[in-house]
Each structure stands twice: as structure tokens, then as C-alpha cells.
C-alpha positions in Angstrom: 5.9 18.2 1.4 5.3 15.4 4.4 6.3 12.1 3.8 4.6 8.9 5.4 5.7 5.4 6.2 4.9 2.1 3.8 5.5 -1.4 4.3 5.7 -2.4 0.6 6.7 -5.3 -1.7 9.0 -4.6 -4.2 8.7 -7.4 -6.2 6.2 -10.5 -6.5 6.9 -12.8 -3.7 9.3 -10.7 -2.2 9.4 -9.4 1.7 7.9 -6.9 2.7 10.1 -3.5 3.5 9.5 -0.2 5.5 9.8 3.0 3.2 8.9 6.7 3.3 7.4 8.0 0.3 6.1 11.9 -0.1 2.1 12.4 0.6 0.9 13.2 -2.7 -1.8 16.1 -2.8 -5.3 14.7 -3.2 -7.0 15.6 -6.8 -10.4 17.0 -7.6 -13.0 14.7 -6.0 -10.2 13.2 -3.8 -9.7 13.2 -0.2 -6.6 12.4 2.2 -7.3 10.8 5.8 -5.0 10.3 7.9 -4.5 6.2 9.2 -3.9 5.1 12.5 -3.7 1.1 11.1 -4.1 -0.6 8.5 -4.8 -4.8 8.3 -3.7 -7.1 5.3 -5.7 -10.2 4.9 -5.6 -13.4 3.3 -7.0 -12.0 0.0 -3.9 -9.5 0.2 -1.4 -12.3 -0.2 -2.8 -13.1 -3.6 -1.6 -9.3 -4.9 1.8 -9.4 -3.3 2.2 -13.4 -5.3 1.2 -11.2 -8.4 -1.5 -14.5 -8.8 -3.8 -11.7 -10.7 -2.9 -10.3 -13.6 -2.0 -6.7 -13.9 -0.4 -6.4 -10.3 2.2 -3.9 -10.6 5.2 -3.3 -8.1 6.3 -1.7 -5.9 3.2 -2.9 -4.0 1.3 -1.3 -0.9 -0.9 -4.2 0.3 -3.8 -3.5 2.9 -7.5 -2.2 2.7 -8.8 -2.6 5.8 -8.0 1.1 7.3 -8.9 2.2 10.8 -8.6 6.1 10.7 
């Protein structure tokens, strides 16, 4: 399997880090595209504080894709 490249947090507050993770097979009803960029906005910061509950880490902030 392909792997792809991440800048994640590992922990709340914490920096972000570059890591390679395997590309997971999509599931039934799923899709994989592929990403050229990817933007994190101010609304991202609020995840990677873990200021809602739930947030769990490592973290992969982002959700503004440009495929």
C-alpha cells in the first residue's frame, strides 16, 4: 500500500509535525481524491487547542482541499 504525507498534531497545543501514514482503502459509499493543497483556517486552531470537546489526537487539521 501507498503512503501519503500529514502535517499532524500529536497532542492539544502541540506543534505541528510532518508524518507518512498508509492510504487507507475507501469503504462502500466512499471515495479517495487525490489533493494538491490543503488550507487550515482560523476555525482550525480551535481543534488542534482541543477547545471542543471530543477532539481526539493525533490530529490532521484542514478542510479546505484544492484537488
Amino acid at each position: 500500500m501507498s503512503t501519503y504525507r500529514v502535517a499532524q498534531v500529536a497532542t492539544a497545543g502541540g506543534p505541528f509535525e510532518i508524518v507518512e501514514r498508509e492510504i487507507p482503502r475507501p469503504g462502500p459509499g466512499h471515495a479517495r481524491i487525490a489533493v494538491d493543497a490543503c488550507g487550515v483556517c482560523h476555525s482550525d486552531s480551535f481543534f488542534v487547542d482541543a477547545a471542543f470537546p471530543g477532539v481526539r489526537f493525533p490530529l490532521v487539521p484542514g478542510h479546505e482541499m484544492a484537488p
